[in-house]
Every structure is written in structure tokens, then in C-alpha cells.
C-alpha positions in Angstrom: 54.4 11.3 66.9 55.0 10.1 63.6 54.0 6.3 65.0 50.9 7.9 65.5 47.6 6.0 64.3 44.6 8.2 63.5 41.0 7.6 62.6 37.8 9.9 62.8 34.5 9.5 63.4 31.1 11.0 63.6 28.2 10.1 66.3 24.9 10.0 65.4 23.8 11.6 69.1 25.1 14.4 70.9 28.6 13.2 72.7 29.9 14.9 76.2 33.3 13.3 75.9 34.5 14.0 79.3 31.2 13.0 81.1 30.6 10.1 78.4 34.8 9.1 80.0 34.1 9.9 83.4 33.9 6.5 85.1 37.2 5.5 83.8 38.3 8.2 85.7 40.0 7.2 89.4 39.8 10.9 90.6 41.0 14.3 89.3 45.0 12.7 90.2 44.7 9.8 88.2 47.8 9.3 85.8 45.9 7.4 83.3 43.7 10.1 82.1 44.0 13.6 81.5 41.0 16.2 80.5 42.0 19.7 78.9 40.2 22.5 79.4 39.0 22.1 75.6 36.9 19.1 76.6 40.2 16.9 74.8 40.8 13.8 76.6 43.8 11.4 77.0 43.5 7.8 78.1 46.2 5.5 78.7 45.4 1.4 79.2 47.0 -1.6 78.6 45.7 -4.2 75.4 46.8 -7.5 74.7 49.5 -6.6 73.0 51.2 -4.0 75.6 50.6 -0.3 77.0 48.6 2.6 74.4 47.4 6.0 74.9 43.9 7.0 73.0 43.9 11.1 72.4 40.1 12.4 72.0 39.4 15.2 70.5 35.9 16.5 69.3 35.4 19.4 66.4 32.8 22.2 65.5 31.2 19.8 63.4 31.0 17.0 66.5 33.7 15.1 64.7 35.8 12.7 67.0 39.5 12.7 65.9 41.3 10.1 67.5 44.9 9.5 67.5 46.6 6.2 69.2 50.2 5.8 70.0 51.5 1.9 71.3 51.2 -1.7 70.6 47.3 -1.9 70.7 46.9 1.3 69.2 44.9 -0.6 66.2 42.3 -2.3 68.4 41.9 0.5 70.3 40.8 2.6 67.8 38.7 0.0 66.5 36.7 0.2 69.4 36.2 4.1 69.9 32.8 3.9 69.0 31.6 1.8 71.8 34.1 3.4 73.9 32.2 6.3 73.6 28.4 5.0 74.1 27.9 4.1 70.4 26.6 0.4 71.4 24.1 1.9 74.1 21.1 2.8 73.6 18.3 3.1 76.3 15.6 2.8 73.7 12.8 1.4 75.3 14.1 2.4 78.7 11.0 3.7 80.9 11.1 6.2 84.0 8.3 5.3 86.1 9.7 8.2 88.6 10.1 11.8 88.0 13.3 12.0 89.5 14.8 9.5 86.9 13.4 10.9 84.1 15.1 14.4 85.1 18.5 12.8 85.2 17.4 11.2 81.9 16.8 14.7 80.2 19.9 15.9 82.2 22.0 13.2 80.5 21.8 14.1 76.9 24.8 13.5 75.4 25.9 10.8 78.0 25.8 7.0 77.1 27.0 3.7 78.9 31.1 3.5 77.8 32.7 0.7 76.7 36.3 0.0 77.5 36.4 -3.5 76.2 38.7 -4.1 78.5 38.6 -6.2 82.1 42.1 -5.9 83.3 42.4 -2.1 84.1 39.2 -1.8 85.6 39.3 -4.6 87.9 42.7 -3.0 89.6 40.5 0.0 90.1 37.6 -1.8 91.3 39.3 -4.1 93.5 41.4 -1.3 95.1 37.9 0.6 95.7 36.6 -2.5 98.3 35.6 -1.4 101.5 37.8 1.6 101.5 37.1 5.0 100.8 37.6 6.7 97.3 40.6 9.0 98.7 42.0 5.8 99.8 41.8 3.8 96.6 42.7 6.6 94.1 46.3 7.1 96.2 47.0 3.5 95.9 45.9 3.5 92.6 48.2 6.7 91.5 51.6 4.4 93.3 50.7 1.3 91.6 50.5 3.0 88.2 53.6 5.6 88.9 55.7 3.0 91.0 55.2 -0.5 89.1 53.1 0.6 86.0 54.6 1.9 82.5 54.7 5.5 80.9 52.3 5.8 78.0 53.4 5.8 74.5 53.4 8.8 72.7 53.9 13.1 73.3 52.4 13.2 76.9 55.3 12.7 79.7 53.3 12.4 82.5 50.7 9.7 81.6 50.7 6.3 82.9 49.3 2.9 82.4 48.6 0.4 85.5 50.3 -2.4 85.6 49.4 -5.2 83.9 49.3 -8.7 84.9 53.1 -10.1 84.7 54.2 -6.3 86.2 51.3 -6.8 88.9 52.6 -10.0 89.9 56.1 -9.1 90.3 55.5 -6.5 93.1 57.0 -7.8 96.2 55.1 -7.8 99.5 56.1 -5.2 101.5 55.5 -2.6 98.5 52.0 -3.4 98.5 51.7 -2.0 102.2 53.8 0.8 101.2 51.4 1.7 98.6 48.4 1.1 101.3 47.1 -1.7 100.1 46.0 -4.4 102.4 46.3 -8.3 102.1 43.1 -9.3 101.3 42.9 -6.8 98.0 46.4 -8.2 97.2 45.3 -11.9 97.2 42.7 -10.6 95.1 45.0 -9.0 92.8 47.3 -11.4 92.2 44.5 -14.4 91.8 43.0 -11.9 89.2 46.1 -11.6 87.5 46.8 -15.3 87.4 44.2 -16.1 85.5 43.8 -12.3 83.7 43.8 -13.8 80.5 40.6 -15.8 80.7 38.7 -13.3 82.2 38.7 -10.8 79.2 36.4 -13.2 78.0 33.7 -11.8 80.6 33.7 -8.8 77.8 32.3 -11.9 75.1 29.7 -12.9 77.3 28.3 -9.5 78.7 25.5 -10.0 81.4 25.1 -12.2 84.3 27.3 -14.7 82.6 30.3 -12.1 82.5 29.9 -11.0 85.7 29.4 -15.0 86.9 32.7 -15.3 85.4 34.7 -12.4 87.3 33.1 -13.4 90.5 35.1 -17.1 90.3 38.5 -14.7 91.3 38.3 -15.2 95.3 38.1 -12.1 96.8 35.4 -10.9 94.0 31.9 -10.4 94.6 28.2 -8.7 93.3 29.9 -5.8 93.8 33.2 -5.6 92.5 31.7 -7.4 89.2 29.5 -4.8 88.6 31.7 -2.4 89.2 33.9 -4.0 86.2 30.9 -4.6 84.1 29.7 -1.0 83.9 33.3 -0.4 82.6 34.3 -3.3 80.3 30.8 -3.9 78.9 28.6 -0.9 79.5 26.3 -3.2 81.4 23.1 -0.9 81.7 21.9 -3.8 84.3 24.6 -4.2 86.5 23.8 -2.7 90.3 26.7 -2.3 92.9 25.0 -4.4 95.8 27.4 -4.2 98.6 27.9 -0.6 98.3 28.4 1.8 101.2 26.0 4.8 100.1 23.9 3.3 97.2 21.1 2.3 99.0 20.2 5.5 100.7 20.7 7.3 97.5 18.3 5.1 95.6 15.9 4.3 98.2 15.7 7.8 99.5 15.4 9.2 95.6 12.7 6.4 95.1 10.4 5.6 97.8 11.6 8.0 100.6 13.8 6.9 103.2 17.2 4.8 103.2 16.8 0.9 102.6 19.1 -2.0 102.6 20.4 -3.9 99.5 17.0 -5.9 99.3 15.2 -2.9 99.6 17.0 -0.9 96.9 16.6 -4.1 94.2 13.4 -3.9 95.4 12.8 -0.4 94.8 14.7 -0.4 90.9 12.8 -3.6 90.3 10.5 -1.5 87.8 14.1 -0.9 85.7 15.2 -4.7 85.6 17.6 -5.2 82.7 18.3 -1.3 82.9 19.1 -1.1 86.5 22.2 0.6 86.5 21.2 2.6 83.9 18.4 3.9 85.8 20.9 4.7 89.1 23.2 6.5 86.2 20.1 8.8 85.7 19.7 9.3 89.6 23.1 10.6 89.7 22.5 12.8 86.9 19.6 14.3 88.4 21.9 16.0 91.3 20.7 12.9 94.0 23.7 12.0 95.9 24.2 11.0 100.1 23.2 13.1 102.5 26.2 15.4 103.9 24.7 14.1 107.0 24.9 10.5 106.1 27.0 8.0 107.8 30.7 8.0 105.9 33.2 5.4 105.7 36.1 6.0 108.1 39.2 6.5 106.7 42.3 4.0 107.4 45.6 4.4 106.8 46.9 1.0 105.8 50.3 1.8 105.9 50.2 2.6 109.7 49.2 -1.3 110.6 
């Protein structure tokens, strides 16, 4: 541990590191993270200059320590302040429905993170098309475990996905064995050919970043947004194309389930804060009906 790099830091708002973290989490398996019990959280993620692992931990006082192990582990602890919401801020932000501005009140201590990094979320993102979550954490977990590298510093069992060159050198077959199909592998790859470049979405934040992404074949509306919630804390950045948003937002907002159009429609009051505003939905306790329609489950590795 002695290669250690530490700094501290103090928020001026109240910090929920865990649910602040949470959407860089790809299910309670995922061997890039690790929560304690404490609340301390471990991250592992690749940086331009190789793999580092990011320890959190908060104090009495609501003091962050944070203590970086790896090649990055300088710029990574150059940007735990907007990893942690300190770049967001929904002043301004107005909740023209009761049932956001619960969620708003529930979210205290909760901000927008900031990875500042495009690479680890697009693997996630891009494994999560049109499957189920179950589906894309497993291949997630065997990508990281089987092609990935272990994180730097005291924790054994932490991992960090692969990164381009690694992604690239995966041969064919071992993507079906790890249940991925071969349209998300085109997409992969073509990501990772040009991987480089598209860290620059992170520069220009917004439409223009997620214009950017979305010149990878294979990514769209919502695949982008998905990234740009991540990399850039993009408080606008709605997932059209999902499976179950627009029932949640347009049964939370005007009543009954609605279609894509219908759920831009119905957040149009929020524009610029969109996602922000589905955030607070969420937080409020609205989710899918257990009777909704569900994705079916398909096991890849069977076709």
C-alpha cells in the first residue's frame, strides 16, 4: 500500500456515497465495485494511462478520504469532486409535479456523478442493449474476470474491464461463451477502434457528446444517454429506446403508459433537466408495474 496516493476532501452538501456511486454499479456481483457495510466504497476503472482503484471513505465530520492505487491514480483523484456530484447542481431545477418533487426531497444527499470517463461505461451500456439487466451484468462479470485486469492495490478480488487493446484481442467464439451476441460485439470492437477519440464526448458534454458517441455503428439515443449520465453527469440526457421508461414516466406524470414521444412529451416541462427529473421519479419509490410486460430472457450461449 505504500504506492498509495491520498487526498481529502470536504463537500459543501450532504453526500450518500453509495447512492451518489450507484449507477456505476452493474449489479450487486459486479467486480469493479465493492460497498462495505460502513458506507466505504471501492471502484476499480481504467484511465489513460492503465488500470486504478479509487477507495472512498467518508468521516464523522463528512470528510471524503480518498486513497488511489495505479497508473491514473493522480487524475483520478483529481476528479473526486465531480465524481461525487460536486459539478451538479439542480439550482433552478422546477418540479411542476408532486411526485418529482418528493423524489427531490427524497434525494438529499444524491447528485448527478461524474466518472469522466467514456470507455468503462460504454462496455456496460452497450452490453445492457436489448437484453435484460441479469443478462448484461453476467456478461459483464466474464468480460472483466476473463479478459479484464485485477486492480491495483490491497483488494484481491477487484477488477477492471478491459480496455480497448484487451477488448479487441478477445477471439470470437469467447464472446458467445461469455453470452454476448454479434451485433453488441461489432459494437464493441467499432467502439474500441476508435476509443481514443471518443473520450472527447466528456469535453463537449451535451447533445454534441452524445452526437459524437452515436457515430460508433451499433450506438444510438439510447446507449448515448446511457454513457452520458455516467461520463458527464448529463442532467438532460433521457434513455429513449428503453424497455420500461415510458410506462414509469408517463404513468407517474399524466396517468397511463405512453410511448417514447409521449414520455418527451410528458418531461417536456424539465427540458435541459430531463434526466434529472426521471432521477427524482426513481427516487420517489415509482418503478414498473410487477404486472408490466418484462423483457424475456435469452440465453445467448444456447444459439
Amino acid at each position: 500500500m505504500s504506492d498509495a496516493l491520498t487526498r481529502t476532501w470536504r463537500p459543501s452538501y450532504p453526500l450518500d456515497l453509495p447512492r451518489v456511486l450507484a449507477p456505476l454499479r452493474r449489479g450487486s456481483g459486479d467486480p469493479t465495485t465493492r460497498v462495505d457495510a460502513s458506507g466505504e466504497v471501492w471502484w476499480a476503472t481504467t484511465t489513460r494511462t492503465g488500470p486504478t482503484t479509487l477507495r472512498l471513505q467518508k468521516d464523522g465530520t463528512a470528510t471524503v478520504t480518498a486513497t488511489a492505487w495505479g497508473q491514473g491514480a493522480r487524475s483520478v483523484l483529481d476528479n473526486v469532486p465531480d465524481l461525487l456530484g460536486d459539478s451538479d447542481d439542480d439550482t433552478g431545477f422546477v418540479a411542476v409535479h408532486d411526485v418529482v418533487e418528493r423524489g427531490r426531497r427524497a434525494s438529499r444527499g444524491v447528485r448527478l456523478c461524474t466518472s469522466g470517463r467514456v470507455w468503462d461505461v460504454l462496455v456496460a451500456a452497450v452490453l445492457e442493449q436489448k437484453v435484460t439487466n441479469r443478462e448484461a451484468w453476467r456478461s459483464w462479470r466474464e468480460l472483466c474476470w476473463r479478459f479484464g485486469s485485477r486492480a491495483p492495490g490491497p483488494v484481491a478480488k477487484l477488477w477492471v474491464v478491459p480496455d480497448p487493446v484487451q477488448l479487441r484481442r478477445i477471439p470470437d467464439w469467447e464472446w458467445h461463451r461469455a453470452g454476448i451476441d454479434g451485433a453488441r460485439r461489432r459494437t464493441l470492437i467499432a467502439a474500441a477502434s476508435v476509443a481514443g477519440r471518443l473520450e472527447r464526448a466528456v469535453e463537449l458534454r451535451g447533445v454534441e457528446g452524445r452526437e459524437l458517441l452515436q457515430k460508433v455503428p451499433g450506438i444510438g439515443p439510447w446507449t448515448a444517454a446511457e454513457i452520458a449520465q455516467r461520463a458527464w453527469g448529463d442532467p438532460d440526457a433521457v434513455s429513449v429506446g428503453d424497455f420500461h421508461l415510458p410506462t414509469i414516466v408517463g404513468t407517474a406524470l399524466v396517468g397511463h403508459p405512453v410511448d417514447d414521444e409521449g414520455m418527451l412529451e410528458a418531461l417536456a416541462p424539465y427540458e435541459g433537466q430531463r434526466h434529472r427529473a426521471v432521477r427524482y421519479l426513481g427516487a420517489a419509490g415509482v418503478n414498473r408495474s410487477r404486472y408490466a410486460p418484462r423483457m424475456p430472457i435469452r440465453n445467448y450461449r444456447t444459439m
